[in-house]
N, C-alpha and C positions, 0 to 999 in steps of 0.2 A: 274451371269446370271444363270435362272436355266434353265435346259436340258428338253424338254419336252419327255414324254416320250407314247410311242403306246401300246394300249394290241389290243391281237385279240380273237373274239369267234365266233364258230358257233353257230348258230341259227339252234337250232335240229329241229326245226318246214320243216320249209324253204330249208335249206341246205347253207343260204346262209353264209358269212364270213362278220365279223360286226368289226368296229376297234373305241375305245376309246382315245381319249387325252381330259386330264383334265374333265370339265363336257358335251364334247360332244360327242358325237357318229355318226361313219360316218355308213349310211346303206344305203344298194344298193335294190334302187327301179326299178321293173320292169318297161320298157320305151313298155306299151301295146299299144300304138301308130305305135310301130313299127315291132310290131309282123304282118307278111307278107304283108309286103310292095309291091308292084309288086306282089301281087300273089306268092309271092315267099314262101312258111313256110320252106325251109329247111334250109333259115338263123338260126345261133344260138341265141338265147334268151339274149336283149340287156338290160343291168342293167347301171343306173348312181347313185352313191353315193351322197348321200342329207345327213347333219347333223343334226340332233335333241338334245333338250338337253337329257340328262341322265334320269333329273325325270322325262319324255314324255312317258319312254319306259312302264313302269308301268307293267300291270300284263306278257309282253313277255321277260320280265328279267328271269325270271325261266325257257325259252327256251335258253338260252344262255351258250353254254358250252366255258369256257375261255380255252383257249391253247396258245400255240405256235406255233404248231406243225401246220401250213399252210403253201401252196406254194412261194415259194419267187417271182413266179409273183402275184401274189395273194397280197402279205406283199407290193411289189413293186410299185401296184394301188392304194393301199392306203395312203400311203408314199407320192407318188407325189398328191395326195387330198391333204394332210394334209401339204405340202410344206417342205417335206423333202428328204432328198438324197436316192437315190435307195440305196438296198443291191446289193451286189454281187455276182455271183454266176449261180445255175440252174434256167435259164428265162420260 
């Protein structure tokens, strides 16, 4: 059985955190739908992960800084997209 495995990058454009397994990429699209709801703007800005393939990403691959180095809630959101078991640790 082979182990799938997650990379993560930001997206030095954006800011946002973009996570890979195999040839797809999970990236969090802004939900502008929901930016002030009720009149409300002082909600926090509402992201859901949609996956694309890889060769989609085209000329915004050279915004992508790979790391590690993201929050384990951060790694954690992505994990449960991707159907896999949280980390443990600082949420």
């Amino acid at each position: 059985m082979r182990r799938r495995m997650i990379t993560y990058a930001i997206d030095t454009d954006s800011g946002v955190v973009v996570s890979r397994v195999g040839g797809e990429i999970a990236w969090p699209i802004l939900q502008w739908d929901r930016i002030g709801v009720g009149g409300d703007f002082t909600k926090p800005l509402e992201y859901a992960l949609e996956t694309i393939p890889v060769l989609s990403v085209g000329s915004a691959w050279r915004a992508l800084h790979w790391t590690r180095k993201v929050p384990v809630a951060i790694k954690n959101r992505h994990r449960v997209f991707w159907g896999m078991a949280q980390l443990k640790g600082d949420a």
